[in-house]
C-alpha angles and dihedrals in degrees: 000000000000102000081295115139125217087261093048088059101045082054091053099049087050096055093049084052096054098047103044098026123227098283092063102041091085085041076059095043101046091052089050094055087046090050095048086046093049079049102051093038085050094052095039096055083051096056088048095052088043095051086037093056094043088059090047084058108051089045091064 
């Protein structure tokens, strides 16, 4: 995972502990998971329009 060992990211999640402390780290992760949903949901309705023009297209 990108090149990261088993003790880098132990130090990162320390650190991320440390910064944020341990009450904000689900508000993170919640808006993460919302972020990665808005994401998926985006790219998915763009991959609909785009099949949905090339049939359009082939249909002309």
């Amino acid at each position: 995972m990108f090149g990261l060992g088993t003790p880098e990211i132990i130090l990162i999640a320390i650190v991320i502990l440390v910064l944020f402390g341990a009450k904000k780290i689900p508000e993170l992760m919640q808006g993460l998971g919302k972020g990665i949903k808005e994401f998926k949901k985006a790219s998915s309705d763009i991959e609909k329009d785009l099949t949905s023009q090339d049939d359009k297209e082939k249909k002309v």
